[in-house]
C-alpha positions as CSV (number, residue, x, y, z in Angstrom):
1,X,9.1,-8.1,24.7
2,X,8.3,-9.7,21.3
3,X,5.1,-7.8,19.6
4,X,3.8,-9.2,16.7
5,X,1.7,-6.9,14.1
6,X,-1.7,-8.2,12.8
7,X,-2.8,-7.8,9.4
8,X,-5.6,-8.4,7.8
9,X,-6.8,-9.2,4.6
10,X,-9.9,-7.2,3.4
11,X,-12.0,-10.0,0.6
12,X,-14.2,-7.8,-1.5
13,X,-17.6,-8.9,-2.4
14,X,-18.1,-11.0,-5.0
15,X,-20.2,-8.9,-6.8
16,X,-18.1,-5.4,-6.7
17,X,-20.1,-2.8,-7.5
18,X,-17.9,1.0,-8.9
19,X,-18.0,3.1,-5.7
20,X,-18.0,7.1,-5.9
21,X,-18.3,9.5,-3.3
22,X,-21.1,12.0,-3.6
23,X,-19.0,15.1,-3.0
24,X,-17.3,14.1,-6.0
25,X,-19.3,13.7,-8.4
26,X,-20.8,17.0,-6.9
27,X,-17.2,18.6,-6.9
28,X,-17.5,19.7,-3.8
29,X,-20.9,21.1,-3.9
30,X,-24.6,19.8,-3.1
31,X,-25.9,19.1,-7.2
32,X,-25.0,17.3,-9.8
33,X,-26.3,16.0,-12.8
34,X,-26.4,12.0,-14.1
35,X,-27.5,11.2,-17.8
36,X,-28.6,8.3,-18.7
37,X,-30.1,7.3,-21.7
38,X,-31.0,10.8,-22.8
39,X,-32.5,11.5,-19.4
40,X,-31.4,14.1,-17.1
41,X,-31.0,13.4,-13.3
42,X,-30.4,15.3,-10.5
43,X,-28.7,14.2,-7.8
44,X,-28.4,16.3,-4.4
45,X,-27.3,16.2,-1.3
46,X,-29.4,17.9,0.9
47,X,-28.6,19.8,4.5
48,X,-28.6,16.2,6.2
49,X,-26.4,14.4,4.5
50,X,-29.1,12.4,2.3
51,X,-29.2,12.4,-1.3
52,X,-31.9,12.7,-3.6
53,X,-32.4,11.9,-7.0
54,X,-35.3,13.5,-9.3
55,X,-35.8,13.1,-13.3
């Protein structure tokens, strides 16, 4: 019996935007903090699995 394997080939987007997972930037908890431009975010992931993001 001959089996042959199949492969595929994954084509990224064309426009590639950086990809992070929540719990890390959260280090394994449910808050973090994002700065941007002198402004404080907080990011959490709330008892759902949805994330929020306040100023």
């Amino acid at each position: 019996m001959n089996v042959h394997a199949m492969t595929s080939t994954v084509i990224p987007p064309k426009n590639h935007l950086p990809t992070y997972d929540a719990s890390d930037l959260t280090k394994g908890g449910d808050q973090a903090q994002i700065v941007l431009n002198d402004q404080v975010y907080n990011l959490r992931i709330t008892r759902a699995g949805k994330l929020i993001l306040t100023k």
